[in-house]
N, C-alpha and C positions, 0 to 999 in steps of 0.2 A: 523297592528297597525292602528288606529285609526286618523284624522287628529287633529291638536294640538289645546289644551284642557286648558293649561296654558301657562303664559308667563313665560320667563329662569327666569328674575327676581325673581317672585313667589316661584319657584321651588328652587331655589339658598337659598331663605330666609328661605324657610320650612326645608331645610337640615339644616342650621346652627342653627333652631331651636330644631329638631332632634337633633342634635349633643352635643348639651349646656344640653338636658336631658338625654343622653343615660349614665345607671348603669355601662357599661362595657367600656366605651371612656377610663380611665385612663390604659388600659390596653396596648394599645396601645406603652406606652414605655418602654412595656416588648418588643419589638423587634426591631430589626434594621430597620429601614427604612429612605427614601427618600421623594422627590417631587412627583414619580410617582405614579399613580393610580392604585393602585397592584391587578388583578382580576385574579390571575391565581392560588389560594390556592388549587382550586381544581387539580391543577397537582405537582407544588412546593410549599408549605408553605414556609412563611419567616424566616426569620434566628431573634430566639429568641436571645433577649441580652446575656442571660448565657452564651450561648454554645462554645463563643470561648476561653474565661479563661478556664473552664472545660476541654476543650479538649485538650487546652495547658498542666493544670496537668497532663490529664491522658499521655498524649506522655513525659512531659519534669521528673516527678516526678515517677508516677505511672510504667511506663514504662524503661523512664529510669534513674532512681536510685534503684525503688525497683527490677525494672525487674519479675524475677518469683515470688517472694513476695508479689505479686501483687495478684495472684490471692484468695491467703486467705484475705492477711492483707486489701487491696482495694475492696476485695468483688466482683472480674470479675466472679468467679464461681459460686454466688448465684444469679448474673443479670439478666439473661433472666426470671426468675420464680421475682424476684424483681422488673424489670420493666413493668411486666406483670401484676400487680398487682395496678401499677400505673394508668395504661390504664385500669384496670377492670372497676372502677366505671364508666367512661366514656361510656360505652357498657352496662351498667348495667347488672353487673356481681359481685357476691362477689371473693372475695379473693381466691387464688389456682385453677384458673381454666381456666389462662390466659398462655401462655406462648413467649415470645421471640424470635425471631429469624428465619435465611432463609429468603427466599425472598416470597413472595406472590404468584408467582406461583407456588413454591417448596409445599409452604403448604395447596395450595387447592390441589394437588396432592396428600400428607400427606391424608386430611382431603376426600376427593372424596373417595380414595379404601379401605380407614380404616370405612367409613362410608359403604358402600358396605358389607365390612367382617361383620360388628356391624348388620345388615340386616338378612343374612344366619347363622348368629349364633344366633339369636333369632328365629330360624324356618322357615325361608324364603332360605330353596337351591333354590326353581325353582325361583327365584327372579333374573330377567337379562337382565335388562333393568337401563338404566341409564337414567333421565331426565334432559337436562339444560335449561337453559334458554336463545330464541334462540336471544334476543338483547343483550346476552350477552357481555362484553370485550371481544375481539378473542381471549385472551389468556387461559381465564377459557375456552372456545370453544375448543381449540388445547389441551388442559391438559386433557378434559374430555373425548375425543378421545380417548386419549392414556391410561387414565385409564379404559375406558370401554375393550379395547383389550385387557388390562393387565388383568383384574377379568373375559374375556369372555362375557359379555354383551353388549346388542345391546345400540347404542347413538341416541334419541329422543329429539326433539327439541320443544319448546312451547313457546309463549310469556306469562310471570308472571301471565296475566287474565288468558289466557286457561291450566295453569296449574290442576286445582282440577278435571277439565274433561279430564286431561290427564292421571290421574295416573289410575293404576290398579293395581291388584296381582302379577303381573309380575315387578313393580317398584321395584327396591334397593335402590335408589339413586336421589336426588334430587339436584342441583344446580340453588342457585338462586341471584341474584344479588341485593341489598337492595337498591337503586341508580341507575338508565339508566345513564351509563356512558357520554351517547352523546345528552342526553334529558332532563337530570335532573329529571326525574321522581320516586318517591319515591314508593316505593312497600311498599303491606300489610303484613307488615312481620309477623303478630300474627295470621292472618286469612289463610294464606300459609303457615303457619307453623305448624297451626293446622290439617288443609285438608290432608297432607304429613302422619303427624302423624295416622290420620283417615284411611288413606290408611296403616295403616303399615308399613311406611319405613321411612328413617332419613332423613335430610334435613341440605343440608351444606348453612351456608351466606355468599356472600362475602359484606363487609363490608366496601371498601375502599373510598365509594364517603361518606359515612354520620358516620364514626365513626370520633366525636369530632365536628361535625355537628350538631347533633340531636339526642333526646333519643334512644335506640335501644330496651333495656329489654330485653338481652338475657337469664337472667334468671326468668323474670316474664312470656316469654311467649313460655319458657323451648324448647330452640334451641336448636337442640344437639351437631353442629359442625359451628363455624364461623373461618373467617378468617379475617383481613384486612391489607393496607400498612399504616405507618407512617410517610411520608414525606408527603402528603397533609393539612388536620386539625388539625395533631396532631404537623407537624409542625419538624419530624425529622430530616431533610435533604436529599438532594438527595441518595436516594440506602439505606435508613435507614432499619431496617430489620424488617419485618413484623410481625403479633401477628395471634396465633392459641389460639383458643377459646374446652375446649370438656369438656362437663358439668361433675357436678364433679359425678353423679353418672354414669357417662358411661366410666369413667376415666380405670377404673381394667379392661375394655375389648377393649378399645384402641388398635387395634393392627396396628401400623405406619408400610406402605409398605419399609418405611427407617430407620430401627433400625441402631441407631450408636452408639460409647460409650458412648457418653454424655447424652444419655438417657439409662445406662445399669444401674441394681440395682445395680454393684459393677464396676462403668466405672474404678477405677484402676487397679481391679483384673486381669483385660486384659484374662476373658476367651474365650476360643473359640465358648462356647454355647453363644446364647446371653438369657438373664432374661430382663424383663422391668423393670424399675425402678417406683415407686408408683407414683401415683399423676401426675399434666399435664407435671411434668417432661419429661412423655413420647413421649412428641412429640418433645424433640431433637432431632437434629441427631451427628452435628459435635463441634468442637471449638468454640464458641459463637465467631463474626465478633466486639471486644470490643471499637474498637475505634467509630465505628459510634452507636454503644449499648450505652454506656455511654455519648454521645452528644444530644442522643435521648433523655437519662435520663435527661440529663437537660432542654430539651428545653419543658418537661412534668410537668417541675417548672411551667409555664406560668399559668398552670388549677388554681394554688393553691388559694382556698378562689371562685372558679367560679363555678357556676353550669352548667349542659348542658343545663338543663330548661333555663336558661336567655341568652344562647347563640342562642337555639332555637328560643324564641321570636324575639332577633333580626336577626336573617337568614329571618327570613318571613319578616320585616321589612324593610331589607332593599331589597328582590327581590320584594315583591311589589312595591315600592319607586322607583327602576331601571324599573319595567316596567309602572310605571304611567311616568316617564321622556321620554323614548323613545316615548310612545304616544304622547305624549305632543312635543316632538322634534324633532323627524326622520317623514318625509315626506310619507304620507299615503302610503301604497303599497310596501315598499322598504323592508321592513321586516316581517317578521311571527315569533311569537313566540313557539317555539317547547314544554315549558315547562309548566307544568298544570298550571291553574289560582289557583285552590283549594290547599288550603294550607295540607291537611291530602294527596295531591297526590306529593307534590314539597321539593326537597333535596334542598342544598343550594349552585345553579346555577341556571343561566338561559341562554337557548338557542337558542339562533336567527336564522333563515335560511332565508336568504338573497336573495331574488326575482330574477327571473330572467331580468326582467326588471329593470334595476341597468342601472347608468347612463356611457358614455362611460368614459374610465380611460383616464388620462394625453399618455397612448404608443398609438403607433401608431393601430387605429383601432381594440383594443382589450375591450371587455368588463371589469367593472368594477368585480371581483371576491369576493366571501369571503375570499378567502385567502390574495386579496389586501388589501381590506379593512382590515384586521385583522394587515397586516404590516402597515398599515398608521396610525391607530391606535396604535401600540408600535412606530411608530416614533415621534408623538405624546406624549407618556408618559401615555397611558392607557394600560395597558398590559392584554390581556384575553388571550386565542387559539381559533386555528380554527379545524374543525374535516370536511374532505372530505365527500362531495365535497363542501358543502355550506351553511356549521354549524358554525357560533360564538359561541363559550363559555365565557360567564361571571363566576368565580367562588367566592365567597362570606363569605368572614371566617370576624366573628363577633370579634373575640378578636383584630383586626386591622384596620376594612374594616370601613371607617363613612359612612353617609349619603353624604355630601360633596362629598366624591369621587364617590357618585353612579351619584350624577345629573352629575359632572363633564360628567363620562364616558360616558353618554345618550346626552349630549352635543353637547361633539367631535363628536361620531359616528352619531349624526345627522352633523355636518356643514362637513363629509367627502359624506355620502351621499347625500346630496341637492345640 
């Protein structure tokens, strides 16, 4: 970072002038909030105002009065393809091609060996190699392991550029992360997805740092397989249940390595063969998880009348803005910003790695850490995380986040470092 460029004042004034213009400020009392400086959407979004009468019905009314009644008359059986539908536009995606449910890692799993099968069944046996991507979340990392032994294929690793020079005829499978979980870094996801395709083989997304972030176009720039979770931008709540994306013309050969009844064409008949059932249906497997499904459904109230487009403008808005204040505020040398300046390269975070020349802490002879600093910071009342060993994350969701609270944060974290 650079040495300081404006005064607090200046900077204090331009937010509040920022903030008196911004299309999307009254949004803001769609959700619960405080005093504090909430930068942490990119792991827990905030608790929209709906969701806790909602939730109350669905336990006090839905649950129990109607009890099993519920599932026709309340509509619990047609939610996960219902609220899937909600979250389409968001992804850019039409209608029937979204679905509901499980966890995130469940469904790159889903989505990895179904993508695999969808490969050798267009012609590709000797196809056995699997590609992820290697700055992956460890999780998609440990999932694509397990799926490459499960389908017999080798597991290859690339970072997102050296992907198109890594594939070859031997590729099945592709995993790619749309979002550097710990860098912020926004991937080409139309120019990767086309190279994939060029090669012959499918291409899973995972979608979890920038779905409800920033446009996606998974159907303008014809993804075959995406995945993401719902408690960060979309705002579901902790453990909310994640969304499987399979275009709808690859839907009839979808074959999920987890056929359950909730995805059988006759889930009552209770036979012992199992049939798929049509449509993204098929990527059920169990009992839809309804209490945190319909909380989700509420809190996807918040989109209504918003576009991604004006959410995306302001995501650039205001990480630019966070990082003209840190220049402007935090003492030359003390930090590095991990996240691209270019805006066609940057999701909606920004990541600091914190120098090792950091000044000593208040303990006895210990250096100042990022991880301290990240606690002094939420004692304070700025909330980000920290990612080992010496990564701040700012994360940045426009439907809550002003200008104001960005100088704030660049503030504090200047007068803990100086």
């Amino acid at each position: 970072m650079s040495e300081t460029t404006a005064p607090a004042g200046d900077l204090a004034a331009r937010a509040g002038k920022l903030d008196a213009e911004d299309e999307l400020a009254a949004l803001r009392d769609r959700f619960v909030l405080d005093d504090v400086t909430y930068l942490d959407g990119n792991s827990l979004g905030a608790l929209p105002a709906a969701v806790p009468d909602r939730v109350a019905d669905v336990v006090r009314r839905q649950w129990g009065r109607l009890r099993i009644r519920s599932w026709d008359e309340s509509g619990w059986w047609t939610a996960p393809e219902r609220i899937g539908d909600r979250i389409a536009p968001l992804v850019g995606a039409a209608p029937g091609q979204i679905v509901v449910g499980d966890s995130t890692s469940v469904n790159v799993f889903k989505a990895l060996v179904a993508a695999v099968r969808l490969a050798r069944e267009a012609g590709g046996g000797d196809r056995d190699e699997i590609l992820v991507d290697a700055t992956t979340f460890p999780t998609d990392g440990y999932i694509a392991r397990s799926a490459a032994r499960l389908t017999g294929c080798a597991l290859r690793q690339a970072d997102p550029a050296e992907v198109p020079g890594a594939l070859g005829e031997r590729t099945a499978a592709v995993l790619l992360n749309h979002v550097d979980y710990r860098t912020g870094r926004l991937h080409d996801l139309p120019a990767l997805t086309a190279a994939v395709h060029a090669a012959g083989a499918p291409v899973v997304w995972d979608l979890c740092h920038s779905a409800g972030a920033l446009p996606v176009g998974l159907d303008a720039h014809g993804v075959d397989l995406a995945v993401g979770c719902t408690y960060k931008y979309l705002n579901g709540g902790p453990g909310s249940p994640a969304f499987l994306y399979v275009r709808r013309d690859l839907q009839d050969r979808f074959d999920s390595p987890l056929p359950g009844w909730n995805s059988h064409a006759e889930p009552f008949g209770m036979r012992p063969d199992y049939a798929p059932a049509p449509g993204a249906v098929r990527g059920r497997v169990g009992t839809p998880d309804i209490l945190s499904m319909l909380a989700l459904e509420a809190a996807l109230e918040v989109w209504d009348g918003v576009s991604v487009e004006a959410v995306r403008a302001k995501s650039l808005a205001l990480t630019d803005f966070f990082l003209e204040c840190v220049a402007a505020y935090v003492p030359a040398g003390r930090v590095e910003s991990l996240t691209p300046a270019a805006h066609s390269e940057r999701g909606s975070q920004v990541a600091l790695r914190c120098s090792p020349g950091l000044p000593p802490s208040a303990g006895p002879g210990g250096a100042l850490t990022a991880e301290e600093v990240m606690r002094r910071l939420t004692e304070r009342g700025v909330v980000g995380d920290f990612r080992h060993p010496d990564v701040l994350r700012f994360g940045f969701t426009p439907l809550y986040v002003g200008f104001a609270d960005v100088e704030r944060a660049a503030r504090v974290l200047a007068e803990i470092l100086a």
